[in-house]
BAFI-3210 file (N, C-alpha, C; in Angstrom, 3 decimals, decimal comma, padded with zeros to 6 digits):
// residues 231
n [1|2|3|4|5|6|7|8|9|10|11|12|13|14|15|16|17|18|19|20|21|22|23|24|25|26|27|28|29|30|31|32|33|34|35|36|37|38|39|40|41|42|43|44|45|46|47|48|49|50|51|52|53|54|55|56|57|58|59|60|61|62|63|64|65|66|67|68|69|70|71|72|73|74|75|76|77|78|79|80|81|82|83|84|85|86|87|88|89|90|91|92|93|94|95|96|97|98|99|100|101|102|103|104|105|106|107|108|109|110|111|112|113|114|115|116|117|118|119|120|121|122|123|124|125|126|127|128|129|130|131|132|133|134|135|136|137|138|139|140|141|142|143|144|145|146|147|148|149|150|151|152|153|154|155|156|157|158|159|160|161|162|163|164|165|166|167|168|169|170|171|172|173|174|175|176|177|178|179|180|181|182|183|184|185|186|187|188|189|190|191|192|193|194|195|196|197|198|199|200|201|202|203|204|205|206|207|208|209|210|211|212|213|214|215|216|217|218|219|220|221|222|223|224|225|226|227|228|229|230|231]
n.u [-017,591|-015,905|-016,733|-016,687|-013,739|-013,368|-014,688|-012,684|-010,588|-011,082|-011,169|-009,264|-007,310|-008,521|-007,439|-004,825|-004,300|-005,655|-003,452|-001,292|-002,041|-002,195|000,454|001,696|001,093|001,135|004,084|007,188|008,661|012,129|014,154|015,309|013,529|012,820|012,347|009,493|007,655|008,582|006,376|007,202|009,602|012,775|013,372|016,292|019,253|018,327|019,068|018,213|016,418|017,854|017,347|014,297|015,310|014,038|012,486|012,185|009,641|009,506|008,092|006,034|007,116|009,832|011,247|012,083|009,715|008,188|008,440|005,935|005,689|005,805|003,898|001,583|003,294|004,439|002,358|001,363|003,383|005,732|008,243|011,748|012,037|012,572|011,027|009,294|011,398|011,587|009,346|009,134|011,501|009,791|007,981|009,373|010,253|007,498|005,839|002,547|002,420|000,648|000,553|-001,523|-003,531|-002,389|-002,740|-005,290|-005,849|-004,359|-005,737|-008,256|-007,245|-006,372|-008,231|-009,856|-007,740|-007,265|-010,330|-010,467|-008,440|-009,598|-011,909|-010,733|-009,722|-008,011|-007,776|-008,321|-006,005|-003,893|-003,737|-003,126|-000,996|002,542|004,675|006,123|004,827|002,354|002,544|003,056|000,524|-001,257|-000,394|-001,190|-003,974|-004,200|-003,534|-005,865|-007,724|-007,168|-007,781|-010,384|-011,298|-013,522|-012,972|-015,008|-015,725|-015,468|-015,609|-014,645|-013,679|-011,525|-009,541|-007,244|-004,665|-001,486|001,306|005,039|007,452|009,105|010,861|013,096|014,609|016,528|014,780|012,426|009,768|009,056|006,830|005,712|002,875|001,559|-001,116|-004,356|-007,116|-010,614|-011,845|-014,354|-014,058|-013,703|-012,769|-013,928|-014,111|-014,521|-016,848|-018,679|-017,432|-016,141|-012,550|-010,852|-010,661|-013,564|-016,714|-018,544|-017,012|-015,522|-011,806|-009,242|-006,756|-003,585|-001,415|001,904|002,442|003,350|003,797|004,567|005,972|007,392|009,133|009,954|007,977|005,100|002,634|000,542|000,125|000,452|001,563|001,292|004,047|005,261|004,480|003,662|002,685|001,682|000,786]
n.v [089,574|089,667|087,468|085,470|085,529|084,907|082,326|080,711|081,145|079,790|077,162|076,368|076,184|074,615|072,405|072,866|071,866|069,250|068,150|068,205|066,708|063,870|063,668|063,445|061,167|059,372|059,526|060,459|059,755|059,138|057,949|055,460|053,862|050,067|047,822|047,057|043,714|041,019|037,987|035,925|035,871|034,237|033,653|035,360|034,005|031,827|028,933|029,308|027,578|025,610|026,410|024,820|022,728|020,403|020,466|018,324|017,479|017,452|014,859|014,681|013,783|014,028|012,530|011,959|011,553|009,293|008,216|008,500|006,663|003,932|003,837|002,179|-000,546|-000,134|-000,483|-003,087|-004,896|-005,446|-003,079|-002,808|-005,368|-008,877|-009,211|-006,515|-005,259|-006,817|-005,966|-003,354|-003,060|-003,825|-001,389|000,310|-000,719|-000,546|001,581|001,729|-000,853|-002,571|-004,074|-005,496|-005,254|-007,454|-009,540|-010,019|-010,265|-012,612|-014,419|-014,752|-015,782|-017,971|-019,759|-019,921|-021,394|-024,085|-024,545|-024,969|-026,729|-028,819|-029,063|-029,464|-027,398|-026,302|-024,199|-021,829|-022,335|-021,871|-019,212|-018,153|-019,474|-020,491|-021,826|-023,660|-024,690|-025,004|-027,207|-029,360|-029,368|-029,662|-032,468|-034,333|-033,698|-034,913|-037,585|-038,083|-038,418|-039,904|-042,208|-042,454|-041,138|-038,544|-035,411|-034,160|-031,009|-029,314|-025,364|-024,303|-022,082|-019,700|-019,618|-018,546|-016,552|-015,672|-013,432|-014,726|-014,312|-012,525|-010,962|-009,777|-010,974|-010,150|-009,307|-010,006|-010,221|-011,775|-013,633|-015,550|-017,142|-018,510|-020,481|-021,505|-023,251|-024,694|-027,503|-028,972|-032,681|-035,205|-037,879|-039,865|-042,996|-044,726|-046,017|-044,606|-044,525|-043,850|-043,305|-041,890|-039,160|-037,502|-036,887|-035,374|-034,709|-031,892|-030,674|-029,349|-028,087|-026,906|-024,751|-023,589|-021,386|-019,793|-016,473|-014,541|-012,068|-010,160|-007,223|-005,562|-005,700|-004,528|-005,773|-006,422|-008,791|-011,421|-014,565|-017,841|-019,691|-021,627|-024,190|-026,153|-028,395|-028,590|-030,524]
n.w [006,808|008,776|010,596|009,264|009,274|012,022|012,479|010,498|011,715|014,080|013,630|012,468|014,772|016,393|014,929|014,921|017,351|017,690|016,383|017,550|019,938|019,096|017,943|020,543|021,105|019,864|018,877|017,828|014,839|014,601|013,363|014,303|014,363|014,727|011,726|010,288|011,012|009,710|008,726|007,407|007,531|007,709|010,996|013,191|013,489|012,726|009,960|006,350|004,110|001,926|-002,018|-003,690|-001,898|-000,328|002,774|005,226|007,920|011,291|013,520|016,173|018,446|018,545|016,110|012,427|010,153|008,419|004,913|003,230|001,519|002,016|004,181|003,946|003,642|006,406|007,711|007,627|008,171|010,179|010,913|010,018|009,682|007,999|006,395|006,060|005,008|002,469|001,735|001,075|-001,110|-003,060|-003,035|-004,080|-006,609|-007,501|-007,080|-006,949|-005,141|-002,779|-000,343|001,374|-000,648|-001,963|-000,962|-000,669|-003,423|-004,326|-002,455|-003,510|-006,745|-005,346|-004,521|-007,256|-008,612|-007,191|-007,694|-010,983|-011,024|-009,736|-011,835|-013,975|-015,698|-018,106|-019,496|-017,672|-015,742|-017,174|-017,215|-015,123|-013,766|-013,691|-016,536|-016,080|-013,293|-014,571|-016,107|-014,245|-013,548|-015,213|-016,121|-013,519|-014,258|-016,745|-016,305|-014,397|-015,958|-017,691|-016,495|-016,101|-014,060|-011,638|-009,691|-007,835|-006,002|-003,319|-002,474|001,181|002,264|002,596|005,561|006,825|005,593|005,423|004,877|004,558|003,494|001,384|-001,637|-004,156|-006,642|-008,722|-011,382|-010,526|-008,859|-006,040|-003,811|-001,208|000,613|003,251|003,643|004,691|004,342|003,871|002,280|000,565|-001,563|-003,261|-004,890|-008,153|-009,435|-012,734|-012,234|-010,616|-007,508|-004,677|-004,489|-003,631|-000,460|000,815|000,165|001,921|004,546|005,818|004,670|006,099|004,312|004,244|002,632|001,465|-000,678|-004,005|-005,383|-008,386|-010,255|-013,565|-012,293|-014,627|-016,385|-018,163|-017,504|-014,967|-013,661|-011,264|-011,152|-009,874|-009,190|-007,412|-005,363|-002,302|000,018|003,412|005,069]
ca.u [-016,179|-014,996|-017,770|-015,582|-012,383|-013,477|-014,709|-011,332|-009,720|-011,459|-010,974|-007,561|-006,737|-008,692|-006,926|-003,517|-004,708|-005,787|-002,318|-000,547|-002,401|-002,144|001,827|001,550|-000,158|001,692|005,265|007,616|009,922|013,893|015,262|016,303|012,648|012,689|011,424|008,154|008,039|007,803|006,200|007,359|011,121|013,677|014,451|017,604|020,228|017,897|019,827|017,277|016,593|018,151|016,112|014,640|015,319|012,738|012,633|011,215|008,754|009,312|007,168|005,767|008,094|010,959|011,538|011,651|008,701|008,372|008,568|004,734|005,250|006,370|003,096|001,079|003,894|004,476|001,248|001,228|004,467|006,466|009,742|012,969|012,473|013,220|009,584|008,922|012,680|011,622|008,002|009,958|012,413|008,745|007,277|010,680|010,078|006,398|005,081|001,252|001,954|-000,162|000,742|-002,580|-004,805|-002,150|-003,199|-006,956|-006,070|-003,644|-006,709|-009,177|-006,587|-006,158|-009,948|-009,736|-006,816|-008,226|-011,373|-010,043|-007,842|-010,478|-012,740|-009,932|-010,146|-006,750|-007,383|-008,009|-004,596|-002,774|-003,754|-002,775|-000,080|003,624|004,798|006,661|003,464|000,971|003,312|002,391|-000,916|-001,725|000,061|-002,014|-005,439|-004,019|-003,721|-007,206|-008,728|-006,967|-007,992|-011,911|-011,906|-013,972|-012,754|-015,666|-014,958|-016,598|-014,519|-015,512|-013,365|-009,485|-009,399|-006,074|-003,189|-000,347|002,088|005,958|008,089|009,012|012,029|012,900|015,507|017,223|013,622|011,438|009,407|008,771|006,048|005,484|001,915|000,765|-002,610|-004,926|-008,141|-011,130|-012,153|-015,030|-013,279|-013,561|-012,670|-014,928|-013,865|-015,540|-018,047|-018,575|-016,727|-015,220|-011,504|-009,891|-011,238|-014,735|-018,251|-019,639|-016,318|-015,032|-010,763|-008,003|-005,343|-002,200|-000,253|003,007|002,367|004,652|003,571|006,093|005,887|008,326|008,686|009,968|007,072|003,864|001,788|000,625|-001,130|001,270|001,667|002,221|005,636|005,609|003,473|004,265|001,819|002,151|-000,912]
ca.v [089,228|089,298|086,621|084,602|085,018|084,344|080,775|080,012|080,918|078,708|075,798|076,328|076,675|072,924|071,588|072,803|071,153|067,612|067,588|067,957|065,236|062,854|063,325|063,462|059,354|058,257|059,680|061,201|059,017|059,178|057,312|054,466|052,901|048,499|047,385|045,878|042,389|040,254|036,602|034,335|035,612|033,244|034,212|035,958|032,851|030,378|029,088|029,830|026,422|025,730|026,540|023,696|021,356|019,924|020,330|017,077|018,394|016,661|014,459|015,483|013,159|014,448|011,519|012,276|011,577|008,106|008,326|008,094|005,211|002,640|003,669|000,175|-001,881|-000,502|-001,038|-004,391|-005,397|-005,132|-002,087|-003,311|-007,152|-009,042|-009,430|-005,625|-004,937|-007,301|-005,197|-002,075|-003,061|-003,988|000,042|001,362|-001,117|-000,360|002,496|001,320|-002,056|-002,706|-005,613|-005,988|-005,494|-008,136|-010,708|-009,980|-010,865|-013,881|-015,657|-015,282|-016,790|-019,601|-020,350|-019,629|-022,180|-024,939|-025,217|-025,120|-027,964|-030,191|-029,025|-030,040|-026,150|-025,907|-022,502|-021,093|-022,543|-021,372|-017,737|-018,024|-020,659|-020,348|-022,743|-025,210|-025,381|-025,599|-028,561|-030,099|-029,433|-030,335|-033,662|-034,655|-033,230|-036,047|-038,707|-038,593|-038,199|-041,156|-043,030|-042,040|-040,430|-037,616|-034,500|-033,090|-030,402|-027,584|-024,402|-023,730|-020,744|-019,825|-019,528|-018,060|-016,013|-014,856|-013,771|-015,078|-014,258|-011,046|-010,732|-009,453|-011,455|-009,999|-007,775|-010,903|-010,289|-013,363|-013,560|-016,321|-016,824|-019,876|-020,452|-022,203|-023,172|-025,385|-028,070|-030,568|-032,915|-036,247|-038,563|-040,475|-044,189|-044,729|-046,681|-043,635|-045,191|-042,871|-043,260|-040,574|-037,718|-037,677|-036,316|-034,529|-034,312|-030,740|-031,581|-028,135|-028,028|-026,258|-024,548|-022,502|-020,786|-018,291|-015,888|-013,845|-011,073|-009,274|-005,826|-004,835|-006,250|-003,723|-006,585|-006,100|-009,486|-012,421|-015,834|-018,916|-020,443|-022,805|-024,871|-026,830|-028,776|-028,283|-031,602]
ca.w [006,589|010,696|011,342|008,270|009,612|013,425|012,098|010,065|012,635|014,960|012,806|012,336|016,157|016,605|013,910|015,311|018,963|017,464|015,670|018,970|020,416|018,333|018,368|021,816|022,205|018,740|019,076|016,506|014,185|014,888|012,527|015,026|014,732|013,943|010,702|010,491|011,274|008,079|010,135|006,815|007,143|008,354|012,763|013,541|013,648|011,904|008,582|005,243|003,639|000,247|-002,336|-004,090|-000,955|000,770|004,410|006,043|009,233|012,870|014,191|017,806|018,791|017,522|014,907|011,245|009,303|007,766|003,735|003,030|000,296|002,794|004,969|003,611|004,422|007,664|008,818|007,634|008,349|011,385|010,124|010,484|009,761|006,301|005,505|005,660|003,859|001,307|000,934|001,060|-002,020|-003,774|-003,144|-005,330|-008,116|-008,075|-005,996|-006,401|-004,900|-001,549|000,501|001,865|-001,806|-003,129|-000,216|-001,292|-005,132|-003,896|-001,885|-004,449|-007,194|-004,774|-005,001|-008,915|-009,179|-006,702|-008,071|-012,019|-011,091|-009,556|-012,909|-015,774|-016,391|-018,085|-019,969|-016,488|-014,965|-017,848|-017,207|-013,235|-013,390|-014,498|-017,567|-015,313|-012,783|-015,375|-016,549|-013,379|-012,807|-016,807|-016,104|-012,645|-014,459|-017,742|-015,310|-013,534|-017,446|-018,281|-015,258|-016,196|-012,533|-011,791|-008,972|-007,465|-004,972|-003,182|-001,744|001,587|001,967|003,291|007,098|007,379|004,353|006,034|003,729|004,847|002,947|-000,133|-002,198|-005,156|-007,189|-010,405|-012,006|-010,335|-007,298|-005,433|-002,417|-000,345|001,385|003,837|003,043|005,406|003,585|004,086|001,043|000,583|-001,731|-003,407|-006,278|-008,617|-010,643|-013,816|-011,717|-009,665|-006,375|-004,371|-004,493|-002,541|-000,011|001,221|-000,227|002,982|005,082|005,558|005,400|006,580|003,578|004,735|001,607|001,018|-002,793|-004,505|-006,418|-009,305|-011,470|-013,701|-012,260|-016,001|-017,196|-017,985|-017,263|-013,506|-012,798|-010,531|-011,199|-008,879|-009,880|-006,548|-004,262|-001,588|000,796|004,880|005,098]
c.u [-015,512|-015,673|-016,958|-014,582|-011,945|-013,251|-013,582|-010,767|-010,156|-011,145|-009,461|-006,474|-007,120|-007,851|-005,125|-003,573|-004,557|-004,768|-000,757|-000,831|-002,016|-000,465|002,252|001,752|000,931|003,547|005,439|008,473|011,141|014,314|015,530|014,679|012,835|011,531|010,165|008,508|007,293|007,410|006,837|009,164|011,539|013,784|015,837|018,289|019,811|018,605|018,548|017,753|017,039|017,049|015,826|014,908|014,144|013,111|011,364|010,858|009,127|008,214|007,107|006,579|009,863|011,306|011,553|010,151|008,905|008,306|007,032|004,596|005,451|004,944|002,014|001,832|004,155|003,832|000,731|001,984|005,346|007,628|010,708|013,172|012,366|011,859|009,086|010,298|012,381|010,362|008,525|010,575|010,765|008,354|008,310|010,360|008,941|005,571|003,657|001,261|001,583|000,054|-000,824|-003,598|-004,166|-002,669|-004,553|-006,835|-005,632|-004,765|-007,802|-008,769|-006,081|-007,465|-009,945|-008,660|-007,258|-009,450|-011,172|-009,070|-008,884|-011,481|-011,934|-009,415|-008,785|-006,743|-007,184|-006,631|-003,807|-002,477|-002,958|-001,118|001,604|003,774|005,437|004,981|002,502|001,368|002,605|001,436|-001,892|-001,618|-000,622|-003,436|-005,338|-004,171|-005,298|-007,703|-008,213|-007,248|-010,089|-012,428|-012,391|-014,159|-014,544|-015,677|-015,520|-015,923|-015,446|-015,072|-012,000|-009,963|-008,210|-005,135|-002,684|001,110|003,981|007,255|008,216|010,214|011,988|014,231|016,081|016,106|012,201|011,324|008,321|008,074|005,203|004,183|001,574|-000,777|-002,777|-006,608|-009,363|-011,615|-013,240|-014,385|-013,608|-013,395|-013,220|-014,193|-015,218|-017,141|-019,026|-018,535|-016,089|-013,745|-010,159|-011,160|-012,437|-015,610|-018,607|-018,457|-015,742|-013,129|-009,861|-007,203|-004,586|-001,172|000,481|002,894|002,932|004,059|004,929|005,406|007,211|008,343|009,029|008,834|005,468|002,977|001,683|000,161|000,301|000,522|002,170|003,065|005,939|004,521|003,922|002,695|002,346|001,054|000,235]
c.v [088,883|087,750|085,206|084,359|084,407|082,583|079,561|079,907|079,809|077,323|075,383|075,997|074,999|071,832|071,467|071,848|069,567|066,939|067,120|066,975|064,003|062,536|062,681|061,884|058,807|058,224|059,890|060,125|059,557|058,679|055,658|053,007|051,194|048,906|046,813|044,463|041,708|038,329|035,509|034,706|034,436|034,363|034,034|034,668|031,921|030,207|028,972|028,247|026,238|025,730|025,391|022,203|021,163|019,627|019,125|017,675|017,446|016,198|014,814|014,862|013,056|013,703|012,173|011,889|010,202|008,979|007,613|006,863|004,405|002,663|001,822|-000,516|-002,040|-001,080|-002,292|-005,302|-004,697|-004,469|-003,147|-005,334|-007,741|-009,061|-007,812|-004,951|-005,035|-006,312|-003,526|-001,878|-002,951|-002,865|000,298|000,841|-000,906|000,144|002,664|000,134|-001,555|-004,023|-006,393|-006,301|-006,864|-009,510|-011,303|-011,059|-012,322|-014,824|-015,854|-016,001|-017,764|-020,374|-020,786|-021,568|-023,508|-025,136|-025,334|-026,749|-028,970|-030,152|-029,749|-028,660|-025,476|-024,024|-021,624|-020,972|-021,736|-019,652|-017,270|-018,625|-020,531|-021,724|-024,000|-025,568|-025,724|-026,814|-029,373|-030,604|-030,321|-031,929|-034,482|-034,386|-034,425|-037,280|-039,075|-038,952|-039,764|-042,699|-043,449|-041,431|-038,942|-036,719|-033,861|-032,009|-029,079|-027,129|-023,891|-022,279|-021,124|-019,431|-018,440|-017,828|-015,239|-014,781|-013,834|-014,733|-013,327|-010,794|-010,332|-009,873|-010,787|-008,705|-008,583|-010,592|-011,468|-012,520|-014,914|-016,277|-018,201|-019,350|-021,738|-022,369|-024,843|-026,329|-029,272|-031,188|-034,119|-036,795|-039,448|-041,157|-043,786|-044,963|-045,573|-043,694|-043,915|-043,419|-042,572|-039,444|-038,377|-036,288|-034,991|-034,007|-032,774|-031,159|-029,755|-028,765|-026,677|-026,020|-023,689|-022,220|-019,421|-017,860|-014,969|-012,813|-010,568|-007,952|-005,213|-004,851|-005,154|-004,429|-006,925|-007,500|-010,577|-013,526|-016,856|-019,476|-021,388|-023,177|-025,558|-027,380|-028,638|-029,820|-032,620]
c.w [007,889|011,096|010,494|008,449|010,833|012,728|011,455|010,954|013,916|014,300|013,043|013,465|016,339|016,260|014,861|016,853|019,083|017,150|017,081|020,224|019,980|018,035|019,760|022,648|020,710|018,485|017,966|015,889|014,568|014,001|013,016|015,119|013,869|012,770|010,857|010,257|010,344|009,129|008,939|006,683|008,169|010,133|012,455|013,908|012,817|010,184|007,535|004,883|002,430|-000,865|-003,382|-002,875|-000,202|001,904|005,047|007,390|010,471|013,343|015,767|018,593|018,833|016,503|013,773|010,652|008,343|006,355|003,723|001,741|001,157|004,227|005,198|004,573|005,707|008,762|008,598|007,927|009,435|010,956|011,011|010,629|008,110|005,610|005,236|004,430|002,191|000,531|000,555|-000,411|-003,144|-004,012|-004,336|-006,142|-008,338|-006,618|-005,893|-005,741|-003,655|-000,998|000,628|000,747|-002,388|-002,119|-000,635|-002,622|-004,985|-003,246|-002,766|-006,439|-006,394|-005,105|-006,677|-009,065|-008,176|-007,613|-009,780|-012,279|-010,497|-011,020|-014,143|-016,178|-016,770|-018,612|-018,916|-015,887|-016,015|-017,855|-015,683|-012,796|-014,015|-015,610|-016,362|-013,781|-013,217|-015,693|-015,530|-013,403|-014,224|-016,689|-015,260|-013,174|-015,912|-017,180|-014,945|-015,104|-017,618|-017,404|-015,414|-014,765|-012,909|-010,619|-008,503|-006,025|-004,529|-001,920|-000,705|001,912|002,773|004,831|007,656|005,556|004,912|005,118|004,647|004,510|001,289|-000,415|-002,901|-006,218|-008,683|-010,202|-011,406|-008,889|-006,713|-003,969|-002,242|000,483|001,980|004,100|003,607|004,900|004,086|002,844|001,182|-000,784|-002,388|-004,913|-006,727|-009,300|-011,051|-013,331|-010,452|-007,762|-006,259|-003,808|-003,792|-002,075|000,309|001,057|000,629|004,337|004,710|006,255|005,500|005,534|003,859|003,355|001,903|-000,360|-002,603|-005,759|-007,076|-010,249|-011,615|-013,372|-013,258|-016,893|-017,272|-017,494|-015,599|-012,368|-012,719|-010,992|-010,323|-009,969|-008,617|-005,707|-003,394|-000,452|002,167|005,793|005,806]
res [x|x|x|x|x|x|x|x|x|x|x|x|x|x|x|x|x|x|x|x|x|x|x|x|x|x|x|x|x|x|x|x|x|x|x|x|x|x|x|x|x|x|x|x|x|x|x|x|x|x|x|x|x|x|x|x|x|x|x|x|x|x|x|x|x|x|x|x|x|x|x|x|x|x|x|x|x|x|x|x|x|x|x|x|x|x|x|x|x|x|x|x|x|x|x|x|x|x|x|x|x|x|x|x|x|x|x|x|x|x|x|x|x|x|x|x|x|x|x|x|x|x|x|x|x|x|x|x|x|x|x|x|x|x|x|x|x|x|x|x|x|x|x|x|x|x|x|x|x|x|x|x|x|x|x|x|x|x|x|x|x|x|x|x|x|x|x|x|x|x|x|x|x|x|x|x|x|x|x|x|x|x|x|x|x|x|x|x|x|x|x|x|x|x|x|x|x|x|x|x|x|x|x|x|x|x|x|x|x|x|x|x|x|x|x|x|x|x|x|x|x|x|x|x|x|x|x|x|x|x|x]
***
């Protein structure tokens, strides 16, 4: 029983020792100790953002932060001049357009519509072409027929589409592209005389073409509505 109470008591005496240490290195509370530091509150002065508002971030620059829909046009178009304005007004009415994919689609309906008009190939034009240019082009493709001439013509490819000009009139968005293109080229009498252009010559045609779409319109695919030669 003594050999039992020595040992408690030894315990007990450690215990009281370790507890006085450990105050000792960790200190006692007061009352007066800071809160723990929460890291996602707002800092002392900083105003709390409304809730619901979106806080736009600083660029390293200090600048704001462009509006990531207008990224495309910026980088295709110089900010702050009427040709990026005009591509600008284009993102709001239709926040998939791309300046640069519509240049893509615009040079390979130039090809499309070139080589349809040297073929006769009205169903083609009529899919590409507005009603008053198909008028045209129907009327010049009636002519040769009635002449017995015969277009033959081989695309050697565009050289240069720089687009000029982007508006957006009324619900109609108009874009302007000069188009620099290469063409072999010539026209056939009945007798198969060549009449205009040359066989084996490669000739530079210089266009201005306008393409249009309704932006009310579900229907996503542009139409030329003007031409103009630069030759």
């Amino acid at each position: 029983m003594g050999s039992f109470d020595f040992v408690t008591l030894f315990f007990l005496v450690a215990a009281v020792i370790i507890f006085l240490q450990l105050r000792s290195v960790l200190g006692r509370r007061t009352g007066n100790e800071r809160p723990p530091v929460d890291p996602y509150s707002p800092r002392e002065g900083a105003e709390a953002p409304e809730r619901g508002k979106v806080v736009q971030l600083p660029r390293r620059d200090g600048a704001p932060e462009e509006d990531s829909r207008y990224t495309a046009v910026d980088s295709f178009a110089r900010p702050n001049t009427p040709l990026n304005d005009g591509l600008r007004r284009m993102v709001d009415s239709d926040p998939d357009f791309d300046p640069k994919e519509f240049v893509n689609g615009a040079k390979m309906a130039y090809e499309m519509i070139v080589m349809a008009f040297a073929d006769g190939d009205r169903k083609t034009l009529k899919g590409l072409l507005s009603r008053e240019v198909f008028e045209g082009f129907d009327a010049a493709i009636a002519d040769r027929e009635s002449k017995g001439e015969v277009v033959k013509s081989t695309f050697v490819g565009i050289e240069k589409a720089d687009m000029v000009h982007a508006e957006i009139k009324d619900s109609e968005a108009n874009i302007t592209l000069r188009i620099i293109s290469q063409l072999i080229s010539a026209t056939y009498d009945k007798a198969g005389a060549i009449v205009d252009g040359d066989a084996e010559a490669v000739s530079e045609v210089n266009d201005l073409w306008t393409f249009a779409r309704d932006t009310r319109s579900r229907d996503p695919n542009w139409k030329l509505i003007a031409t103009e030669s630069e030759n």
